[in-house]
C-alpha positions in Angstrom: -7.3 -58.4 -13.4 -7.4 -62.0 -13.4 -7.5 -64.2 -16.4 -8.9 -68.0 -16.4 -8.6 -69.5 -19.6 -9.9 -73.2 -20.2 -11.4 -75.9 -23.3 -8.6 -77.3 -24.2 -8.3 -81.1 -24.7 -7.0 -83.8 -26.8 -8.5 -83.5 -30.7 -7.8 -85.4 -33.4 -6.9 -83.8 -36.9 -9.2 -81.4 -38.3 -11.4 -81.7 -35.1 -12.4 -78.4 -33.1 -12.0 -76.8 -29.6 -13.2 -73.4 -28.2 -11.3 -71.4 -25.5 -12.4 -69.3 -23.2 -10.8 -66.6 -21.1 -13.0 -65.5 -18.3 -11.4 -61.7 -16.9 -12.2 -60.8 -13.3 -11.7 -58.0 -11.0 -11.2 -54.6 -13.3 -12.5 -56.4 -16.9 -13.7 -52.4 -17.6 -10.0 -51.3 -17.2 -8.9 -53.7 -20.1 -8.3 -52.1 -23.9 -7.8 -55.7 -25.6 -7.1 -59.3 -25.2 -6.0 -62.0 -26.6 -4.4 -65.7 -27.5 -0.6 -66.8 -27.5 0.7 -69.8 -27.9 4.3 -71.7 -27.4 4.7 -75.1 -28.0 7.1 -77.2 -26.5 10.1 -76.1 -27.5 9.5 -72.9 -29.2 8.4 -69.1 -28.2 5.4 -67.9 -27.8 3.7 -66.4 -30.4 0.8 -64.3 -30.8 -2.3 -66.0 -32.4 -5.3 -63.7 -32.2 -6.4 -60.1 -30.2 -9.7 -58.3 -29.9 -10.1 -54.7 -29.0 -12.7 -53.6 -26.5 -14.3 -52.1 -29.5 -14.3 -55.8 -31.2 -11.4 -54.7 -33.7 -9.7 -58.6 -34.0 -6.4 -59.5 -35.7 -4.6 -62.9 -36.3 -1.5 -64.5 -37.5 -0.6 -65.7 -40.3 -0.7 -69.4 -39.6 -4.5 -68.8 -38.6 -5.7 -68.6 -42.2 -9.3 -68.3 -41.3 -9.4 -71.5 -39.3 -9.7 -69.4 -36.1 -11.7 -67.2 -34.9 -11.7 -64.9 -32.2 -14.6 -63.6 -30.4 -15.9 -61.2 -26.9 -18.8 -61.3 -24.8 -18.8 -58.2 -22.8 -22.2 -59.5 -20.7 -19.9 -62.3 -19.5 -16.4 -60.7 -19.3 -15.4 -63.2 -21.6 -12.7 -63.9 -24.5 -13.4 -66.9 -26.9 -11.3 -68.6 -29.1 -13.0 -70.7 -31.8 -10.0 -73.5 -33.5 -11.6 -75.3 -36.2 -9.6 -77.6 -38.9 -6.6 -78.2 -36.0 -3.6 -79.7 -37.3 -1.0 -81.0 -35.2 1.2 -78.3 -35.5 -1.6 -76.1 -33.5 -0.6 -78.4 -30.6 1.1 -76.2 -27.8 -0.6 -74.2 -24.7 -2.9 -71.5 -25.2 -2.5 -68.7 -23.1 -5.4 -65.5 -22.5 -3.6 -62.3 -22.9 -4.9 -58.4 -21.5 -3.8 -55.0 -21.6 -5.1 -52.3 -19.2 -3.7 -49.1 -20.5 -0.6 -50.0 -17.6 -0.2 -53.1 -17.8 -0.6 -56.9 -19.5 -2.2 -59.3 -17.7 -1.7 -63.4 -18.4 -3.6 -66.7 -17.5 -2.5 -70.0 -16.2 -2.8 -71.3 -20.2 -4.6 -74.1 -21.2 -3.0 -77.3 -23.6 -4.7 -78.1 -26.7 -3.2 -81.4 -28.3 -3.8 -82.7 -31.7 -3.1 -86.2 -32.6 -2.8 -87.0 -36.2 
């Protein structure tokens, strides 16, 4: 399985982005995916996951500002951020699990400026 994540940019405070994580090659093998991120200087953390049968979860920081979303048609993860702070500034990275193994993408930088 591959994983291609983009939409990140440069967004100003309380601005908006959407990521997307396009899976190829073995998407029906996958049980769920999902966001991390790790900004400089600090561990990644988890930030959202979807099941295959849309089940979702989020962190605690998320506090309905993001939302996190599948198109099976497409083979595709989305990540919708909404009111971004600059704290939310770090790279974004598209997560899988097949019921062997985890899967990551390249990651994709999202920087807010205040």
């Amino acid at each position: 399985v591959q994983l291609q994540a983009s939409g990140g940019g440069l967004v100003q405070a309380g601005g908006s982005l959407r990521l997307s994580c396009a899976a190829s090659g073995g998407f029906f093998s996958i049980n769920d995916m999902g966001w991390y991120r790790q900004a400089p200087g600090k561990q990644r953390e988890l930030v959202a996951t979807i099941t295959s049968g849309g089940s979702t979860k989020y962190a605690d920081f998320v506090k309905g500002r993001f939302t996190i979303s599948g198109d099976n048609a497409k083979n595709t993860v989305y990540l919708q951020l909404i009111s971004l702070k600059p704290e939310d500034t770090a790279v974004y990275y598209c997560n899988a699990h097949s019921a062997r193994r985890e899967y990551w993408g390249q990651g994709t930088l999202v920087t807010v400026s205040s």
